[in-house]
Steps between C-alpha positions, in 0.01 A plus 500: 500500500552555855617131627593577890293347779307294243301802358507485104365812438733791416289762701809796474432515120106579555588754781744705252246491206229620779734799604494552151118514478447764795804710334264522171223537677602808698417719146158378583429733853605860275147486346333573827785699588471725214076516580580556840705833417194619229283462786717665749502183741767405711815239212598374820348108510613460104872683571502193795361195275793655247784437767344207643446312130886644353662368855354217599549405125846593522525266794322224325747502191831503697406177688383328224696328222554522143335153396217461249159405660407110459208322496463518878677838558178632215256435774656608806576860337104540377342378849776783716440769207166514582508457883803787500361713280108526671723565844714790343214644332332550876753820562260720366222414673741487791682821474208727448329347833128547341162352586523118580818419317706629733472184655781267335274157460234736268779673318609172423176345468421837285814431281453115438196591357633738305807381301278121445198681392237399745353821576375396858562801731534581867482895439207625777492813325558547124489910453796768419438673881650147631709383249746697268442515114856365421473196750148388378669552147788253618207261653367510097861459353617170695184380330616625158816364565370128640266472189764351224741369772774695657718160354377524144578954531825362629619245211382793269768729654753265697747303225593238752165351521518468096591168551275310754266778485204267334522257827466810719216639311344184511497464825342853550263548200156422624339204294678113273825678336628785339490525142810614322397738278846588356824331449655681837291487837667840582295645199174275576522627885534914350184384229288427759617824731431716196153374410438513881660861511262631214187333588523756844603793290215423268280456817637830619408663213141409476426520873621842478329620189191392665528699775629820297196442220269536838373113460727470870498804682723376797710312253833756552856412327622316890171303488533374147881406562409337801205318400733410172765282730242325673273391225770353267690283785135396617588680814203682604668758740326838476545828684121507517318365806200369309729347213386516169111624613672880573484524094283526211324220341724608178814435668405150657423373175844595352617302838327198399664511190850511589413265763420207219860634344673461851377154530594443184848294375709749402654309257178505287509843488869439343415328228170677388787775528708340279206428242362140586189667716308166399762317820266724715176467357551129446656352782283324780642645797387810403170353394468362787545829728252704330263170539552496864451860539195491302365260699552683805407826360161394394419277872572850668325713219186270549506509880553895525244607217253264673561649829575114660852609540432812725425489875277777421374632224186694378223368367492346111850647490594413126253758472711769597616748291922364399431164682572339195836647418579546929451130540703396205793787548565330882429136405770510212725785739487222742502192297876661373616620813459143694574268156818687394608566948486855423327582847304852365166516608211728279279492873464285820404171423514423810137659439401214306338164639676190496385325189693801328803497761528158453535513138826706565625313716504244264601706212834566777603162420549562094760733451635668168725380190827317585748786407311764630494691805212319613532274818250218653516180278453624226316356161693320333573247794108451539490458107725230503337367835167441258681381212691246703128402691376486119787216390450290817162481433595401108742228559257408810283358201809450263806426696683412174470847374805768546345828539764808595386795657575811245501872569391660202721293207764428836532119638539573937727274587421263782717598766360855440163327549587320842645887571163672464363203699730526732505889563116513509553245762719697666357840465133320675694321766682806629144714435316281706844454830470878456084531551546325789776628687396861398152420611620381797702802579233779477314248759805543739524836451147619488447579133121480418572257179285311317557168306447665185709780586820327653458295144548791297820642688668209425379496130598850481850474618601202368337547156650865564129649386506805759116562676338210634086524614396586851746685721786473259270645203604781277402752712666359798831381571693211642645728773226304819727162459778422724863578457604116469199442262584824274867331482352150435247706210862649373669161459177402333571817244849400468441151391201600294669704280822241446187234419584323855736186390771797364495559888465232632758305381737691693393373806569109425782310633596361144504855333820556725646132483641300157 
């Protein structure tokens, strides 16, 4: 470690392994590249993100140095790779000089929510006459790529991170800990990238065949490809204006389902792989998440069939010819999309009343499976939030009693108790600063936002969940705000993803002092 001036922290070592990151990662831009010469569209913004990534990587590596990551060094090199690698991904957008970004605070607000999943956009037009097939295809793919973690993709591929890869994983999987599924983290980190990489072929597959079958008409091989990288990562990007509603009730259905995968551990899917399917069947997290989205489901189901959900609605409308199956296709649609931070939408609900926008707004704060693309807070924290309420209330009455908290057949350890406590603090403290200030801002700036609304941009940046209600709904777009707010909602993004204290950290005196 780097001992001059005091500073502990051996930050030349993290800049060479990030050179090293943007190197790999230039392979990334040739899949636009090649869909931007099929189309006949102008290779130029990928041929530029190519040089920029493979020199500015080159750069990286030669001031770095040839020391192994520590403890410290682990989170320094997650919080930069993915701050540099949102900001490089902005070329695109940049070089092609389309629509609104052009303008370098929305191609990087554009790109943040990318590569970290969010799914918020500040696109004013989404349509091939203002943006290019092979850029909105790039827009998808940062969210492809952001899904599994550019870290873990990079441990699968880089050998130097076989070492203190699980730290660095850790630090940027979203939920308690990584599980080790094999001996090597190098071959649990290219596991989890293959299950993730067939679970979007598979999704490719079926979203095509439904359109080719007839069940999708608009449903063409770019659309199911497309759709495909945004539904496993929990993305939500779409090269459709109206999301998800400019399809068939055939294909949002199949979306729901690999939505529930998405949010999904992965590592569940491993094992029932690897015949135990009884670890995914029997373990309470996942319980728990089809619970919660049951829950949800059927509050939205009962409020649309009734009609008490809608701001209008025709008369005795569960009389309608397909109510039934309408009202339960977009109360489960949406019930998946906010739950797992997915960000589709099946239809406006901003046309829905607030007892039904309210429910998912609350539904914002759940979030998927730990080990899943899924961001928010995800289940199994509020699990073990209600077990922990359930013990204090037993040794309340019976303070002789020792009652651990158990995941499944797991005993949590206590510190990792007082760290869900302590995130969840975090994560509401920041969420509520943010409300404010953001709140605030519109005021200053003349942004007609409501209470209700300035809530859910905060929700849906931080939680990285993608359309919020009101004027940042899934028909709209976050484009109104101000340029220091849309930075502020990108830090927000940024520290979201990394699960805030990853982040954090960084910026306290005693991270860069012994």
């Amino acid at each position: 470690m780097s001992m001059r001036s005091g500073v502990y922290v051996d930050y030349k070592a993290t800049l060479r392994l990030l050179g090293r990151v943007l190197k790999y990662l230039a392979v990334t831009p040739l899949f636009p590249l090649v869909a931007a010469l099929y189309y006949r569209e102008s290779p130029v913004p990928f041929l530029v993100t190519i040089a920029a990534m493979v020199v500015l990587g080159a750069g990286l590596e030669r001031l770095g140095s040839d020391r192994e990551l520590g403890s410290r060094e682990g989170f320094l090199f997650v919080a930069l790779t993915w701050l540099a690698v949102p900001i490089v991904g902005t070329i695109p957008y940049l070089v092609a000089g389309d629509g609104t970004i052009a303008h370098p605070v929305n191609a990087l607000f554009e790109s943040m929510s990318g590569f970290t999943t969010t799914g918020s956009t500040v696109l004013g037009d989404i349509s091939f006459e203002t943006h290019s097939r092979s850029v909105l295809l790039w827009r998808q793919l940062t969210q492809w790529l952001g899904g599994m973690g550019i870290i873990v993709l990079m441990v699968a591929i880089l050998p130097e991170l076989s070492v203190g890869g699980a730290q660095v994983i850790k630090e940027e999987a979203p939920g308690l800990s990584l599980e080790k599924l094999t001996p090597r983290i190098q071959d649990t980190a290219r596991a989890l990238w293959k299950i993730y990489a067939g679970f979007t072929v598979l999704a490719i597959g079926v979203y095509y065949a439904l359109g080719y079958v007839g069940a999708a008409p608009n449903m063409d091989f770019y659309h199911a490809v497309a759709h495909a990288l945004t539904t496993l990562p929990t993305g939500g990007f779409s090269p459709e204006a109206r999301s998800a509603e400019a399809f068939s009730a055939a294909i949002q259905w199949a979306m729901i389902a690999f939505m529930i995968v998405a949010g999904t551990n992965f590592a569940l899917f491993w094992h029932a792989l690897n015949g135990e399917p009884r670890r995914l069947t029997d373990n309470a997290e996942f319980r728990s998440y089809l619970f919660a989205m049951g829950v949800v489901g059927a509050l939205l189901w009962g409020l649309l069939f009734s009609g008490l959900g809608l701001e209008s609605v025709p008369e005795n409308v569960g009389a309608i010819p397909g109510a039934f199956e309408n009202a339960l296709r977009q109360s489960l649609f949406q019930t998946a999309a906010v739950v797992t931070t997915t960000g589709y939408a099946s239809m406006d609900f901003n046309t829905w009343d607030a007892s039904a926008q309210v429910v998912l707004l609350l539904a914002m704060f759940l979030g998927g499976s730990a080990g899943s693309a899924a961001g928010s807070i995800k289940i199994v924290r509020w699990y073990l939030i209600r077990k922990s309420i359930g013990r204090e209330l037993f040794t309340t009455v019976h303070p002789e009693a020792v009652r651990p908290i158990r995941l499944s057949e797991t005993v949590i350890d206590e510190g990792a108790l007082r760290g869900v406590f302590v995130f969840v603090l975090a994560f509401f403290s920041i969420f509520a600063v943010s409300t404010v200030l953001i709140f605030l801002d519109a005021l200053r700036t003349g942004v007609d936002l409501t209470g209700l609304e300035a809530i859910s941009v905060t929700i849906a940046t931080l939680g990285n969940i993608g359309p919020g209600v009101g004027i940042v709904g899934p028909m709209n777009s976050f484009l109104p705000f101000s340029i220091p707010a849309k930075l502020y909602m990108v830090f927000l993004m940024w520290i979201g993803r990394l699960e805030i204290l990853s982040v954090l950290i960084v910026f306290t005196p005693s991270y860069w002092r012994r």
